[in-house]
N, C-alpha and C positions, 0 to 999 in steps of 0.2 A: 504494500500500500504506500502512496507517497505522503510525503508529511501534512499535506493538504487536506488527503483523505482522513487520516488520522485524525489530525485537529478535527475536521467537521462530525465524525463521529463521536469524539468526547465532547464537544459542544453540546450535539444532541443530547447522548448520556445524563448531562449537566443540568440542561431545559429539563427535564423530564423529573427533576427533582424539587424544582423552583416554589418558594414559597410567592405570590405573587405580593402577598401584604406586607413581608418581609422590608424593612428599610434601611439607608445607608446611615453616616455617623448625622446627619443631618435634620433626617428624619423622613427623607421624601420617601417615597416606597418607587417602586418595579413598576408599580401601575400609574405612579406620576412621573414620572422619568419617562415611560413610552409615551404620553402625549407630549411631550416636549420636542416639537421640530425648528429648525431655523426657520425665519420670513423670507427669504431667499430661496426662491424654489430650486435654481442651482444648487446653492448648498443643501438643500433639503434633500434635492435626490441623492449630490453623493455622503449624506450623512444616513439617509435608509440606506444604502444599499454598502457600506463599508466601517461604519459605525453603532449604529445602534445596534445591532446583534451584540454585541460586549456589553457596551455603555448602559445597557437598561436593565442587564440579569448580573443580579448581586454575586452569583455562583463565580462567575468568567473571575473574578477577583480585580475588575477595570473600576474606576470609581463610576457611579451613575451619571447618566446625563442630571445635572440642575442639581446635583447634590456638592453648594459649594464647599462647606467645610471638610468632605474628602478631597475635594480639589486644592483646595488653599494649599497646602502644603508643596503640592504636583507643580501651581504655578510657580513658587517660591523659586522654585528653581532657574527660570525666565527661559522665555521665549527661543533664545538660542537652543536650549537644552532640551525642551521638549519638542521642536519640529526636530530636532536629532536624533532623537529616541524614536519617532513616528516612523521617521525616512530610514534607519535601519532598523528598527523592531527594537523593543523593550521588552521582557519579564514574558507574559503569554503573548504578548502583540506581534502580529506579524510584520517585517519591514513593510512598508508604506502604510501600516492600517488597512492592508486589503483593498485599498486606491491607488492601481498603477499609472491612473491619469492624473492624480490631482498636483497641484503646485503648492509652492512653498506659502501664498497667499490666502489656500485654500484649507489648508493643513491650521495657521494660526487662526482661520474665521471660526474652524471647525471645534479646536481649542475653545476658545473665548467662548462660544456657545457654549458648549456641554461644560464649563465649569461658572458660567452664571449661574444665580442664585435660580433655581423651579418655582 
């Protein structure tokens, strides 16, 4: 199996155990975190289709989309450091975040979204 395949079936694995009510250090739960999209319907698409699969399920170990006080820390670090982490993969994250199209533009809009406040 390639490592793609892998990941996607631990993913599944993962889902399949989720508390939905469950919430991060913040307080937002799984099921306010998944209504959370960018107004940018660009960013919107590549945030479903290369982010929020992590971002929403507490299991993945990613902090929630709008759960800022898991974020605060993450930004601490600035901006250099995490579109660096994104574009070569970090801890479970794959390099790009599973967006081989996005730019370095779209990487910090993407940032800045999911660690505002929900």
């Amino acid at each position: 199996m390639t490592t793609l395949k892998i990941f996607l079936v631990l993913f599944v694995i993962a889902l399949c155990g989720c508390d939905e009510r469950a919430s991060g250090p913040a307080g937002i739960s799984m099921v306010q975190s998944r209504q959370l999209v960018p107004a940018n319907t660009d960013l919107a698409n590549v945030y479903n289709r290369s982010c929020r699969s992590c971002h929403t399920v507490m299991t993945t170990g990613a902090p929630l989309t709008g759960d800022a006080l898991a974020w605060a820390p993450i930004m601490d670090k600035g901006m250099t450091v995490l579109v660096d982490n994104v574009v070569n993969g970090y801890g479970g994250m794959p390099p790009l975040g599973l967006c081989m199209d996005c730019d370095v533009d779209q990487f910090e809009a993407l940032i800045h979204f999911m660690a505002a406040p929900g």
